[in-house]
N, C-alpha and C positions, 0 to 999 in steps of 0.2 A: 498616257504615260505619266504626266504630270498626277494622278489620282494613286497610280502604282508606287511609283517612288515616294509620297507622304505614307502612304501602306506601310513601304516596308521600314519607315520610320520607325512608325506610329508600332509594329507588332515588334522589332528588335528591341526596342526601350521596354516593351510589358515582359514580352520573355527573359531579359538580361536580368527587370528587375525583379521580376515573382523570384529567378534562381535564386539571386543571390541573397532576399531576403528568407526563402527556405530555406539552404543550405549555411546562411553565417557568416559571417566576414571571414573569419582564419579558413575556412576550409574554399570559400570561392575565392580569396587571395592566392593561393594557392593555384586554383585553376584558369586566375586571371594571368600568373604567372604562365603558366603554358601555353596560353592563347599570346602573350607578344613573343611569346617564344616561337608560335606556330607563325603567327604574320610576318617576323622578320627574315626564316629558313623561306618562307614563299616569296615575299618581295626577292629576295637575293633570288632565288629559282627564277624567277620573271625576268629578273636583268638579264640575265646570264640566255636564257630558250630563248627569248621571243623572238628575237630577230633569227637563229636558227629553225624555228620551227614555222614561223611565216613565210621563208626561204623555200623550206623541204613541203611545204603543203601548198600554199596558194600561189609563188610567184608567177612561176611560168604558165596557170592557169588564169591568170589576170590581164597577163600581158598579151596570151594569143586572146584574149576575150576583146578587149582594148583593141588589139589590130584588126582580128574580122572588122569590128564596129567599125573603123574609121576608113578603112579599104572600097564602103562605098560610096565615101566623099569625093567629091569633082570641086573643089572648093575655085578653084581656075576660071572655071564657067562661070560659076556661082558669083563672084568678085566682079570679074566683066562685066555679067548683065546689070548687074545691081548698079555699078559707076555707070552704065552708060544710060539708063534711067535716068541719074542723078544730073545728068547735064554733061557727062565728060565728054569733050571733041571727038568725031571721029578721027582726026589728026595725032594724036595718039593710038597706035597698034596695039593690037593683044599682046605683041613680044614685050613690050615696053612697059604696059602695065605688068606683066610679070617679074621685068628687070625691077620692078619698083618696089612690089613684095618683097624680091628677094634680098636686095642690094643690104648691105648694112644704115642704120640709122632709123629715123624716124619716118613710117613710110608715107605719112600725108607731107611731110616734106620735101622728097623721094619725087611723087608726083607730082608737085608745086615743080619742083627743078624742070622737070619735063616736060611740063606743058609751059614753061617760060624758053626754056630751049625753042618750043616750037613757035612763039611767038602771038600764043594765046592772050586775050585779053585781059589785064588783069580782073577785072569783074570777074569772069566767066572763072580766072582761075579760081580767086576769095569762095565763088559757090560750090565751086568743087570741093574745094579743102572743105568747107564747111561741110558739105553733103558726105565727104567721108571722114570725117568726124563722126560724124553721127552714127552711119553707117556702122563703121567698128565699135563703138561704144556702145550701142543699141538694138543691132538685129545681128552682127554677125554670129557673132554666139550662139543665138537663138535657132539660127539657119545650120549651124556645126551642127548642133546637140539634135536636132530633127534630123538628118543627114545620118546619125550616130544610132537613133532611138531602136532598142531591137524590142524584141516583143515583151519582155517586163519591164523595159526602161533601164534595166541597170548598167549596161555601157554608157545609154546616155546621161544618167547622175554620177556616172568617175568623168564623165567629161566635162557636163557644166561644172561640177565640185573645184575639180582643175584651172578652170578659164575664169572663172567670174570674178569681174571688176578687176580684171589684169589687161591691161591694156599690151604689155609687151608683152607677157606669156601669151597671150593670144596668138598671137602678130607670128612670133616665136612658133606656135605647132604649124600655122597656116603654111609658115615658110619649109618647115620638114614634109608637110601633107606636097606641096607644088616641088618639091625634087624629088617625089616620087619613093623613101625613105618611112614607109608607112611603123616599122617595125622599129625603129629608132627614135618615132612618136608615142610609138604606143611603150617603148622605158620607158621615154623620159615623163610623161603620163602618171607611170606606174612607180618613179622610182622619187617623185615630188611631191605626189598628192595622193598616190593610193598606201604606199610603204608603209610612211608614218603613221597614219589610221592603225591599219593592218599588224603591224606591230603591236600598237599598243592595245589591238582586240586580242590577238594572239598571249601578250603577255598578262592581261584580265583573266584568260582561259587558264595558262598556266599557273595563274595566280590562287584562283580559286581550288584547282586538282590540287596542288599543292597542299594548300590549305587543310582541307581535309582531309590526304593522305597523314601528314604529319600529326596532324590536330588526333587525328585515332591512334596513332603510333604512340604519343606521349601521353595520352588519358591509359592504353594499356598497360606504360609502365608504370604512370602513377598508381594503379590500380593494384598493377605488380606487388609496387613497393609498401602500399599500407601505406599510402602516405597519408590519405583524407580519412583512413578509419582510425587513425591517432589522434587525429579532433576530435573533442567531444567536449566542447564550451557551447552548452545552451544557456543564450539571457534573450533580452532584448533589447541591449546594445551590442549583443554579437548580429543578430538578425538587421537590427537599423545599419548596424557599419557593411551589413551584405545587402540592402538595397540599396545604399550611395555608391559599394561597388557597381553595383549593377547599372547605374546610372553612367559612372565612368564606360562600365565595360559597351553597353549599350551605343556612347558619343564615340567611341574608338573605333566599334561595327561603321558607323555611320560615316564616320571620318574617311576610312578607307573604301570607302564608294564614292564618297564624291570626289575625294583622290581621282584614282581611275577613271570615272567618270569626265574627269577636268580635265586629262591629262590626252583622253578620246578627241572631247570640243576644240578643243587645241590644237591638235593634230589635224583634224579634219578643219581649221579653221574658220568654225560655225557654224558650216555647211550642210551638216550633216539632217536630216528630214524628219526624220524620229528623235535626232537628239540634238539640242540646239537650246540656247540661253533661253529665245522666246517661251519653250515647255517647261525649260526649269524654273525661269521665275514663276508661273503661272501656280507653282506647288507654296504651298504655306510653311511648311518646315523646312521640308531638305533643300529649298535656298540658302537657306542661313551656312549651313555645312559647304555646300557648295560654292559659293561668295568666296567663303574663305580661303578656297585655293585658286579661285578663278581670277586673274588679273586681266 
């Protein structure tokens, strides 16, 4: 990935600027004009679809994708056996460990409460807490997303994508997965962590279709009009001023990739496997483009 995106650096700046030093500064000024004409009619198309057309095409295919996935989690089981591993009393009931998931607040404090109600030790409570500390922080996730995994994995990367290093959003689907609300998990899933991505793939795609619908639309009329056959200043400061176009034209290609690109990483929270800071930095050019929008 990181070898592709310096690619398509490296070939837009040769093509932008062989153009524009063949054809001249007046007559690619001219065509440079219709290209932000082209990128701004598409950016405005993009605002406007995307979230329409990631609606009418992916959602309700995401969200029952999301719910099979998570329908055959037992996360109930799974929480019991692991605390009672950990040390937890049997003086605490499965109802109560449950009360404790669900209850509002913080739930190793939840179960602190409860096993001081019962007049547990405080040692014994301190290793519990600690034990599920950890426990949440460090395998439960791990146990969700396996629990989740279908056979190319992609339910379970919108689930770890969703969960990881969230301590309350965890806690948060665990408690909709144990009221038995699978479908209500798998929105709120869809409508936090998958939407935004999706969107902003969606309005990429629209952005591009656009692009070239319009971009052929306004080269026809130009073409209509005689406008670039009305040029006809040959020097070699008309050619030098059409490679520094080309130079511009080239950063402006570039510029709106890693736009879009940034705008992906973002959304996805850096999550994403194939696209992710660690790839882009690892590129020599198109970091630099990209930096620039990424904060």
């Amino acid at each position: 990935m990181s070898i592709l995106l310096d690619g398509i650096v490296v070939v837009l700046f040769i093509v932008t600027c062989v153009t524009g030093y063949v054809m001249g500064f007046f007559k690619y000024a001219a065509l440079m004009l219709k290209t932000i004409a082209t990128l701004l009619i598409a950016a405005a198309a993009a605002f406007i679809l995307a979230a329409p057309a990631y609606n009418a095409v992916a959602h309700d295919k995401v969200v029952n994708a999301i719910e099979s996935s998570v329908e055959k989690i037992d996360v109930e089981d799974k929480v019991n056996g692991e605390l009672r591993k950990r040390g937890l009393p049997q003086t605490v009931t499965n109802e109560e460990l449950r009360s404790v998931l669900l209850a509002d607040g913080d739930v190793v404090d939840n179960l602190d409460g409860v096993m001081a109600q019962k007049g547990v030790d405080p040692k014994i409570r301190q290793q519990v807490k600690q034990e599920f500390e950890d426990y949440i922080d460090n395998e439960l996730l791990g146990q969700i997303v396996s629990m989740t995994r279908s056979s190319d994995d992609s339910d379970s990367s919108i689930v770890r994508t969703g969960l990881e290093n969230k301590r309350e959003e965890l806690i948060k689907f665990v408690r909709m997965l144990l009221m038995s609300d699978k479908h209500k998990a798998a929105q709120e899933i869809e409508s936090t962590y998958v939407r935004p991505v999706g969107e902003k793939i969606a309005g990429g795609i629209i952005f591009v279709i656009a692009s070239i619908l319009v971009s052929v639309t306004l080269l026809i009329v130009i073409k209509l009009a005689g406008i670039l056959s009305k040029v006809k200043v040959v020097s070699a400061a008309n050619s030098f001023g059409g490679l520094l176009l080309g130079v511009v034209k080239g950063t402006l290609y570039v510029a709106v990739i890693a736009y879009v690109l940034c705008a992906i990483v973002n959304s996805s929270k850096n999550q994403m496997d194939k696209l992710n800071t660690d790839i882009i930095d690892k590129t020599y050019l198109f970091r630099y483009f990209f930096n620039f929008f990424y904060k």
